[in-house]
N, C-alpha and C positions, 0 to 999 in steps of 0.2 A: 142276857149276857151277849149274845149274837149281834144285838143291837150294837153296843159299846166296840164291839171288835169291828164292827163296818163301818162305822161314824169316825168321819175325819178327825173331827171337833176333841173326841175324844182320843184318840189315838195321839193330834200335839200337846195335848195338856197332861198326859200320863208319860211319867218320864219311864226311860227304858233300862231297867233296872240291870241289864248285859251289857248294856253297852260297855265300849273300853273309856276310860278314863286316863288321864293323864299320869305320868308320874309326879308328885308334887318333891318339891323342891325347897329346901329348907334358905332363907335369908342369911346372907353373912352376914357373921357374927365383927358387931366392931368392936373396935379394940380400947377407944379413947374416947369420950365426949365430943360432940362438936366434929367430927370427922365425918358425918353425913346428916342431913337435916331435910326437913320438910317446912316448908313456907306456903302459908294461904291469905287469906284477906275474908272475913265476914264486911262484909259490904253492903253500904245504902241504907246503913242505920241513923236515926234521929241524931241533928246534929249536937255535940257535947262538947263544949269547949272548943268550938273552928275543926272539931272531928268527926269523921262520919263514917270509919270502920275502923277496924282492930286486924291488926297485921298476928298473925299467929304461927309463931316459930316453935316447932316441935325437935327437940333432938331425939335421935333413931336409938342413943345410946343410952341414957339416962331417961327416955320417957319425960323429960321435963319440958315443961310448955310457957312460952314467953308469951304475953299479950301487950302489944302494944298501940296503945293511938295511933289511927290514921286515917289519910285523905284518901277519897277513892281516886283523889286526878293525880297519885305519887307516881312518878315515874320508874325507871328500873333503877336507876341513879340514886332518887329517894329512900330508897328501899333499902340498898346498900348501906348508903350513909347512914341510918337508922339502923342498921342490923350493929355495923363498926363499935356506932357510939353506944349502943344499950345491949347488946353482949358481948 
């Protein structure tokens, strides 16, 4: 046991069970659909019909998830025009 308490190695791989912690902090809560979202890109997949990733719009409220076609060379512009016309 003497051992483990002198060894650097082990002293950063054992977390410190006193340590202080944060307070955690709860998400606001929304009110409406569509009112906050998250937007990603899976990219550099096998081209499929002139497409080569999937544009993936999550909304924050309803947990509901868009997949849509797309180019990895769209621009922010693209992106937009695409969000307008398919939600």
């Amino acid at each position: 046991m003497r051992y483990f308490a002198g060894c650097a190695k082990c002293q950063k791989a054992n977390a410190n069970k006193n340590s202080r912690q944060t307070k955690l902090v709860p998400m606001p809560t929304r009110e409406r659909s569509f009112e906050e979202i998250a937007i990603d890109f899976v990219r550099e997949l096998p081209e499929s019909e002139g497409f080569n990733a999937i544009l993936v719009i999550i909304d924050w409220f309803t947990k509901i998830q868009h997949y849509i076609p797309a180019k990895i060379t769209w621009t922010a512009e693209d992106v937009g025009n695409v969000y307008v016309t398919e939600i």
